[in-house]
N, C-alpha and C positions, 0 to 999 in steps of 0.2 A: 303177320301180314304176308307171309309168303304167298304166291300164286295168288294174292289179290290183284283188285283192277286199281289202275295207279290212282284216281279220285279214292278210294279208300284208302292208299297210304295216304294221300293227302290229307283227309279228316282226320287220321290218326296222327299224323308229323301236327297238326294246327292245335287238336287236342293235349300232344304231350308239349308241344311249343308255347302253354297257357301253364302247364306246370310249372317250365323251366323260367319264365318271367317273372310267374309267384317268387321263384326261389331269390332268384338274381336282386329283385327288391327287399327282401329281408335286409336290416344291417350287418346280419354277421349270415353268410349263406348256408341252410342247414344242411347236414346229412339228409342222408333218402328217407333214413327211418325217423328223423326227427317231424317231419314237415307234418306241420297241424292241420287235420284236413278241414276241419269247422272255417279256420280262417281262410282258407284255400277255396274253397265253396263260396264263403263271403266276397272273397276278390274276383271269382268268376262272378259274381253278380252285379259288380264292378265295375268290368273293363267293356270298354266299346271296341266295337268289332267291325270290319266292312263284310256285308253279309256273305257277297260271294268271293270274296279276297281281292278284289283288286282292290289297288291302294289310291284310286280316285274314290270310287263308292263313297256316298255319305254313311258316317260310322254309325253305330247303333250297340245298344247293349244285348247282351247276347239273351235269348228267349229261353223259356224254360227247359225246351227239347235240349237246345244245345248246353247248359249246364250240365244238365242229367247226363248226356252223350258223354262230356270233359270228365265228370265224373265217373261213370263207368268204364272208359278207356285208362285213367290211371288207377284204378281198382283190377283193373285187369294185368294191366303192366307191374302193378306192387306185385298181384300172383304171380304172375311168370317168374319176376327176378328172386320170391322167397322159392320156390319151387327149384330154380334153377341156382339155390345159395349165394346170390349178390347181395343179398340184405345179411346184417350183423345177429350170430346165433340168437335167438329168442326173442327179436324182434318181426315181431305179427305186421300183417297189413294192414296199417292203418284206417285205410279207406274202408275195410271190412266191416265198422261200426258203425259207419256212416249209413244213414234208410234211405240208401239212392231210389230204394223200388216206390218209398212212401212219399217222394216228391208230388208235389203238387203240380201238374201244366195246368197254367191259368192262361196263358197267352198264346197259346196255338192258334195258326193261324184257321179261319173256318174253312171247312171242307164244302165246295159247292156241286151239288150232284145235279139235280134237274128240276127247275118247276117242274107244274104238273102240264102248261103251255110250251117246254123247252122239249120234254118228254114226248111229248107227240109230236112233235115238229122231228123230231130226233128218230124215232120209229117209224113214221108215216115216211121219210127221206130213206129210210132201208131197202135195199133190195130183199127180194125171196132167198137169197142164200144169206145175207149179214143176220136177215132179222133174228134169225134162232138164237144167236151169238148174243 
């Protein structure tokens, strides 16, 4: 996360801070390389979230983007710390097994571009210099 912009550390701090809660509920709190990521995936499907963090927001459960995101950020973090030997010899990244690519998004939100009524109204409003654009 170096030379990121700080809302990017922040998605990364909120992503690994969904890891560290997984853990903390466990009864007995696992090592690094212990943590089952099935179950871990399962509890992100789990937990209600407020969407943009403030802690009035009504909470909601988290959407498939942002699983997939929780996911890949701690699939990321397991690399770094095998890479940089914080994990216990010959233990792999767990998360590496995991098909974060074959997730399904079923709940995205829809993208709205333009009727065909929004679209002219949109272009006809253009100047000669925006139109090209």
């Amino acid at each position: 996360v170096l030379n990121s912009a700080v809302a990017t550390v922040r998605r990364y701090r909120a992503a690994t801070g969904h890891l560290e809660a997984f853990a903390r509920r466990q009864p007995t709190p696992p090592q690094a390389h212990e943590v089952r990521p099935d179950a871990f995936a399962a509890h992100l499907r789990a937990v209600e979230v407020a969407p943009n963090g403030h802690p009035n927001t009504r909470k909601r459960r988290l959407q498939d983007k942002g699983v997939r995101f929780v996911l890949e950020t701690v699939r990321a973090m397991y690399s770094f710390a095998g890479k940089r030997r914080h994990l216990p010899p010959y233990a792999g990244n767990p998360f590496a097994e995991l098909p974060i690519d074959k997730l399904k998004v079923e709940d995205a939100k829809p993208i709205f571009v333009f009727t065909a009524d929004t679209e002219l109204a949109f272009l006809a409003a253009a100047d000669d210099w925006a139109f090209p654009i």
